[in-house]
Each structure stands twice: as C-alpha cells, then as structure tokens.
C-alpha positions in Angstrom: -145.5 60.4 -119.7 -144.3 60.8 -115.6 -147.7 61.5 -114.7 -149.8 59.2 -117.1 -151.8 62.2 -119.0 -153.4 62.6 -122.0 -151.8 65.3 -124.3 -151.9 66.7 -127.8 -148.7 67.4 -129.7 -149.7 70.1 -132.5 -146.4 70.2 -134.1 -146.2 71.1 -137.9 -144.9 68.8 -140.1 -141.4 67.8 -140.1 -140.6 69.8 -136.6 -139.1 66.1 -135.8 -141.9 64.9 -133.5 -140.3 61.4 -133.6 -137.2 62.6 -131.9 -139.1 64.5 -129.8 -140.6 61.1 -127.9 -136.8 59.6 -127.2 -136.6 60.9 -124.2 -139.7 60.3 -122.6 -139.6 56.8 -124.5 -136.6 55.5 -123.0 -136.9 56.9 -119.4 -140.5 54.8 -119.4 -138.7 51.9 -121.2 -135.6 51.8 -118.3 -138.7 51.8 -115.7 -139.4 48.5 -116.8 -142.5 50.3 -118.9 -144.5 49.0 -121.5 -144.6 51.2 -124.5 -146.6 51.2 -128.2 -145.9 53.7 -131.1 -149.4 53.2 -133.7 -150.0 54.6 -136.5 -153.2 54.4 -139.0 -150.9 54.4 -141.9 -148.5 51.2 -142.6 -146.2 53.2 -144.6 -145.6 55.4 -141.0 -145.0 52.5 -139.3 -142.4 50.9 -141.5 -140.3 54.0 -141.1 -140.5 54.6 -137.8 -140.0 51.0 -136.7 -135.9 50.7 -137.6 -135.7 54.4 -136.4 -136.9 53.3 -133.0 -134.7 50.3 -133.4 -131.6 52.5 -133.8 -132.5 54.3 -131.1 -133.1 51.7 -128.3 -131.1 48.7 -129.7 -131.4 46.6 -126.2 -135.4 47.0 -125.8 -137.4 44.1 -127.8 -139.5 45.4 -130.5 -142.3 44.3 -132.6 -143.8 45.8 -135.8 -147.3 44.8 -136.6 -149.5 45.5 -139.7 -151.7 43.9 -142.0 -149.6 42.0 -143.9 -146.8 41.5 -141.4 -145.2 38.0 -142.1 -143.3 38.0 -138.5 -145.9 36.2 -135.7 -146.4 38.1 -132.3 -144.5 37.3 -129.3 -143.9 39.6 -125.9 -142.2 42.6 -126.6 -141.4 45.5 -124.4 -141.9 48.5 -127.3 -144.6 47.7 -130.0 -144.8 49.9 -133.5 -148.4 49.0 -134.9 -151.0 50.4 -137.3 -154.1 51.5 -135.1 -156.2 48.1 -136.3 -153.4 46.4 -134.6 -154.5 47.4 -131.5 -157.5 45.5 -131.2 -155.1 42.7 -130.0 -154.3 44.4 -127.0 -156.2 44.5 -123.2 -154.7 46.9 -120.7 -151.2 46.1 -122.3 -149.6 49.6 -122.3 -148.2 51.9 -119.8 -147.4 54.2 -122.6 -149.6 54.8 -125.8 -148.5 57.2 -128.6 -150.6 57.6 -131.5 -149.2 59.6 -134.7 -151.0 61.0 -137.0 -154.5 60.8 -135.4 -156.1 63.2 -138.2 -155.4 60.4 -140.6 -157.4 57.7 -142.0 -158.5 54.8 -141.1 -158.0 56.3 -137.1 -159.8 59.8 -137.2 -163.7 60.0 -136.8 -163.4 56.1 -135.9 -165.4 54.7 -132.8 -164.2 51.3 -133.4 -160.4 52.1 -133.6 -160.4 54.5 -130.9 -162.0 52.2 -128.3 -159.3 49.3 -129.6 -156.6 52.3 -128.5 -158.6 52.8 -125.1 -159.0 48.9 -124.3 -155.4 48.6 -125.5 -153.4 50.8 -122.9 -153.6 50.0 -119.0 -156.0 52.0 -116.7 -153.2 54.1 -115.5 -151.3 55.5 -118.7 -150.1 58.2 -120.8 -151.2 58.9 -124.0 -149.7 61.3 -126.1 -151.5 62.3 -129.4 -149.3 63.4 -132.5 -150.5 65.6 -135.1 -149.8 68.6 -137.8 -153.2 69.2 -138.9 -155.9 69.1 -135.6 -159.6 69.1 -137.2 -161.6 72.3 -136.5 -163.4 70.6 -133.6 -159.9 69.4 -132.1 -158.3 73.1 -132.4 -161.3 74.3 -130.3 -160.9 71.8 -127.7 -157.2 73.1 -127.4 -158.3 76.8 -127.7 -161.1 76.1 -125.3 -158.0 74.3 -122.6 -160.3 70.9 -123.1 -157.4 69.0 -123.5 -153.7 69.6 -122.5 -151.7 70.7 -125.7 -148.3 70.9 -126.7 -148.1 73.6 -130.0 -145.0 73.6 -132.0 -145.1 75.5 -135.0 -141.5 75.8 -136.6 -139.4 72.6 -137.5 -136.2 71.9 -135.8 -133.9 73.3 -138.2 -135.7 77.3 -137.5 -136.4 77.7 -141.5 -140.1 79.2 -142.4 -142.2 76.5 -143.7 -142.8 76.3 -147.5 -145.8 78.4 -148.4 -147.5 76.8 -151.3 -148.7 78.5 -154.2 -152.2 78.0 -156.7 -151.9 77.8 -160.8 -155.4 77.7 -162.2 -155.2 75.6 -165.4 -158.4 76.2 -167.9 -157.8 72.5 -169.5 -157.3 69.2 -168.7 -154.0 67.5 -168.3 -155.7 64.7 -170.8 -156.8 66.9 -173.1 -154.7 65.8 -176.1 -155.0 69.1 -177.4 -153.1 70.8 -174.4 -151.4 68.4 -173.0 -147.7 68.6 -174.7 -148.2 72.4 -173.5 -149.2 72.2 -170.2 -148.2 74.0 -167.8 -147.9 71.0 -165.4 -146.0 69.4 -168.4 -143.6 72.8 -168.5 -143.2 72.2 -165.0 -142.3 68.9 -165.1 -139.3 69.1 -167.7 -138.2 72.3 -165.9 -137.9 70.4 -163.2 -136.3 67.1 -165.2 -133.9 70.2 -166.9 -132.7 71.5 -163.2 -132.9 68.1 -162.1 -134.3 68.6 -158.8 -136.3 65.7 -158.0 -140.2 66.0 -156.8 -143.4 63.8 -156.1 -146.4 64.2 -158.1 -149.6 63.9 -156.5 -152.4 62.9 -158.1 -156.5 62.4 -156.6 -157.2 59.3 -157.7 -155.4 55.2 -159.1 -157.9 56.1 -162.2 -156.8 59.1 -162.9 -153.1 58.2 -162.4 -153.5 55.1 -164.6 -154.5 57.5 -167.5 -151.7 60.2 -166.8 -149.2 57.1 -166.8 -148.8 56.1 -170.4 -148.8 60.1 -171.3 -145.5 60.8 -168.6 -143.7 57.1 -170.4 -144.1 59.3 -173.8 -143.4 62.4 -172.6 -140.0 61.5 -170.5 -139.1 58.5 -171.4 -135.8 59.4 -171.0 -136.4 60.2 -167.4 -136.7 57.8 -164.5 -139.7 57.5 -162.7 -142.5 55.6 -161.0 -145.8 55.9 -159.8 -147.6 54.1 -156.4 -150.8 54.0 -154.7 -152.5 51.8 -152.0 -153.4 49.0 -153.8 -149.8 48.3 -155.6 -147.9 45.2 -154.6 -144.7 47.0 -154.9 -145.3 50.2 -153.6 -142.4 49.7 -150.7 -139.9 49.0 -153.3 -140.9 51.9 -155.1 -140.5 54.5 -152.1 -137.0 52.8 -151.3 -135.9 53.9 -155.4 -137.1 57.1 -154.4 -134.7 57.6 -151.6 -132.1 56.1 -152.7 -132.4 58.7 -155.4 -133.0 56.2 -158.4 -136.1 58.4 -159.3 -135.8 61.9 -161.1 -140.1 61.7 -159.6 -142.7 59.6 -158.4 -146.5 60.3 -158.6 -148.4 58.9 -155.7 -152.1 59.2 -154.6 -152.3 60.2 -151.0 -150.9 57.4 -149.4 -147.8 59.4 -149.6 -149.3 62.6 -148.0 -147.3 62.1 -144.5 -144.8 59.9 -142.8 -142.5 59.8 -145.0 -139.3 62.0 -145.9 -137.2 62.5 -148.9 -134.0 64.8 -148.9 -134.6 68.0 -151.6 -137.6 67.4 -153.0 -140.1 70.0 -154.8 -144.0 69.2 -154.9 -146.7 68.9 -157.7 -150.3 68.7 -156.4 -152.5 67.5 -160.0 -156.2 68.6 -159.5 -155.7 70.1 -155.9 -159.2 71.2 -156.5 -160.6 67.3 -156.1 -162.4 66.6 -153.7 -160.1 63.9 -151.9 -157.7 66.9 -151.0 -159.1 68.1 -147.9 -157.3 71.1 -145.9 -155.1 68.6 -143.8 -154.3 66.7 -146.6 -153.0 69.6 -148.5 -150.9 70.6 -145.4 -149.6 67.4 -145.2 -148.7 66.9 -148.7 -146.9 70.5 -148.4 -145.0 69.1 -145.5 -143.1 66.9 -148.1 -140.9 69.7 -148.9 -138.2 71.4 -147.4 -138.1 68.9 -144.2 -134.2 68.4 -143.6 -131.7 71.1 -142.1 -129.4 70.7 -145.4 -132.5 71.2 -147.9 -134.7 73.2 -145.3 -136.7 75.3 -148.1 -138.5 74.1 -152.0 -141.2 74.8 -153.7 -144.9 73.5 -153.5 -147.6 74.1 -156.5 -151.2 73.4 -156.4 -152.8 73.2 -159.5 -156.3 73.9 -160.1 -159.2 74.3 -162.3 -161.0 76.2 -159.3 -160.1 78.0 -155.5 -161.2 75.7 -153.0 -162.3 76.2 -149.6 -159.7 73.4 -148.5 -156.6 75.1 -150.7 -157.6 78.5 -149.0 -157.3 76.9 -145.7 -154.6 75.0 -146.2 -152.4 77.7 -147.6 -153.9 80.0 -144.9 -152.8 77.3 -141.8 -149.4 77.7 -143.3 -148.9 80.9 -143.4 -150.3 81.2 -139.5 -148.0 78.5 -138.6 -145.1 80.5 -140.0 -146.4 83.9 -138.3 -146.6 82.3 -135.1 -143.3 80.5 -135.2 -141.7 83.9 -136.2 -143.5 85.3 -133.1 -142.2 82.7 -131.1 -138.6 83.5 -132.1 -138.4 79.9 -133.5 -137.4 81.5 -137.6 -135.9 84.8 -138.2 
C-alpha cells in the first residue's frame, strides 16, 4: 500500500485476511487516503462493512450494492460489490478486491476495467483470494505478479481435509431416501447437535429436497436460502445467532461468511456447478474460529470428479506447506 503496487494475497480461507488489511488500511486512511473494499458477492460486503466500521469508527463509510436503500454521498472508505465500481473515475488511492476468483468479478472484462477506471493512476491494489485459477497460480509461480502466500489460518490448526461418500441412489428416490446415508448423517448430526450447512447445486433441486427435510425433521429447526430469496439476510442472521440446528444454501454461501462450530454437507458434489474453488471455499466453512478451529466436511457423490480431486488435493498441499512453514504442528 506505501508504494502503490499491485499484489496478490493467496491466503487460504479463514487465515483472517480481513484483519490482515487494518493496518495498512488505517495508516492510508490517517494520510488523508482514499480507500475502497469491493467485493463481487453482496453477502461479503454486508459482513465486512460493520467490521470495518468497528474498526475505524471516525473515518466516513459507505456500503453500496444493488439494492442499497442509502443514496451516495463523499465518503473517505467505500465497501462495494465490484458493479459498484462503475461509478467511480480515478476515485481511489487504495483499491482492495476480495474474493476475485468469484463470480460475477472473475473472467469479467467489463468489471475489471470498472475496477481499473475506478482507482487513481497512482494506487495500490491488493487482490484477495483462497482459490487463484490455474492461469493465476502460474503467474505467481512464473513471479508475473507480486504475491503474498499464506497457507495456515491464524489460529495454527491444519485445515479441515474433506472427505468423498459415493451414494448409488438419489436423495429423491422414495425408495431410499428415509435410509440415506445423507439422511443418517443428518440426524446424527440433529442427535449430537452440532449444527451444519447443507449445500445443495441448484434452487430446483433444493425446492424438491425441501418438503422431504419438513417431514423428515420437523422437530428440528431449519431453513434453506439461495440468491433469488427475499429473505435470505434474515435467514443467515438465524443462523448465527444459533436459531438454526442447519441451513441448506446453494452457493451463494460458499465464502464470506463465518459461523462458529459448524460441520459441512456438500449434496451432489459431483454437479457440475461445484468447481475446484468452489469446493475449497465451501470447505472453508468449517473449522474457521480459534475456539472451534477443526469439523468435519463430507462430499457426497454419485461419481469422483476432476474438481473434488482437486479440491481435496489443494487442501491437503495447503496443509503440507503450512506444516513446512512451521505455521501447524
């Protein structure tokens, strides 16, 4: 941030990259700096805005997205989702983009010339992710680009290493599905009550598992979200408060977000929506604060994927090079 460069940080998921940008953040802010946080994920953005709040409570702040009621006026630190930036001309002394694997941001022209037009010819930019692309890894291998690598997270416990369960029939098929073995899981799970997210491909798919779950636990307590529900923010919030034995989400839940002592359910990790970074993400869900630093993470399967392989495999790399490191014992 001194010296206005561009840098990667490759830091795995829940290492506590936001706290890792206070520093930086609020020497540029006491220089009189202007500085934006975006994010391609609104979710993101509405937990990192009162974080950064708490943080600097003298520096004005703005949060913009979509459906932000608030109007714009001059504010010193901005928190925005990438689309947001298309406001902005050569605003920015200091631009930090999170999660720029993620959609709507990665592989987009458009978004990435609004972040470009948006920050001032002289800046830093500091790009935040856990799960690089194949072509952004060999920019960092190849010294392309400056990087930062952090592969432990801050309280020195080995990432969760997910595991695979084939499954030879459908959750839906009526036949199977009161013995499941996601339906085992699930009141194991209910029995030790340790609370989890479900993660399911796709809003069709969820609608159909939906009325099975009510009949199955209705004594438990639980919801289920996805991108195009209304109430979706209310819904997280139950979660952490802890008003939710589970929740089953689509991805829109995949990163960004944090909930103390949770375990992980991945339905179908075979679709093809689950990519290798999303199943990374979705395994950084678990285990993500010092006083709950470990869980457990399932992927089940009707088939071995190229993107489970890989994502189990970036995992366990992360965790033999954090050992190396000295970062976990």
């Amino acid at each position: 941030m001194r010296k206005d460069e561009e840098r990667i940080v490759w830091a795995v998921a829940g290492a506590g990259k936001t706290e890792m940008l206070f520093d930086g953040m609020g020497e540029a802010l006491e220089r009189g700096k202007r500085v934006c946080v975006a994010s391609p994920r609104v979710d993101v953005c509405l937990e990192l805005a009162p974080r950064f709040q708490a943080v600097f409570p003298d520096v004005s702040l703005a949060l913009l997205y979509g459906e932000a009621e608030e109007s714009y006026s001059y504010t010193q630190l901005v928190i925005a989702t990438t689309h947001q930036l298309y406001r902005f001309k050569e605003a920015f002394d200091v631009l930090i983009i999170d999660e720029i694997d993620a959609f709507p941001y990665y592989m987009n022209e458009a978004l990435n010339f609004a972040a470009n037009k948006a920050k001032k010819k002289k800046a830093a930019t500091i790009l935040l992710t856990a799960t690089p692309d194949k072509k952004m890894r060999g920019r960092i291998k190849k010294g392309k680009i400056a990087a930062s690598i952090l592969p432990a997270r801050y309280h020195k416990h080995a990432l969760p290493v997910p595991k695979g369960q084939y499954c030879s029939h459908s959750l839906l098929d009526k036949r199977w599905s009161h013995k499941h073995p996601v339906i085992k899981h699930i009141q194991r799970k209910i029995k030790e009550k340790k609370r989890f997210l479900i993660f399911i491909p796709t809003i069709t798919l969820m609608e159909k598992i939906d009325p099975l779950f009510k009949e199955l636990f209705h004594n438990s307590y639980f919801e289920s979200v996805h991108s195009q529900d209304t109430e979706r923010k209310e819904k997280v919030m139950k979660m952490r408060r802890g008003e939710l034995d589970f929740l089953m989400t689509t991805t829109i839940l995949e990163r960004g977000v944090t909930f103390p002592n949770i375990d992980v359910i991945v339905i179908d990790a075979d679709h093809k929506v689950y990519t290798e970074a999303a199943l990374v993400q979705i395994a950084g869900r678990v285990g993500r604060t010092v006083d709950y630093p470990s869980g457990e993470v399932i992927y089940y399967h009707q088939g071995w994927t190229r993107a489970i392989k890989g994502a189990v495999k970036q995992i366990k790399q992360m965790n033999h090079l954090a050992k190396k490191r000295g970062y976990i014992g």
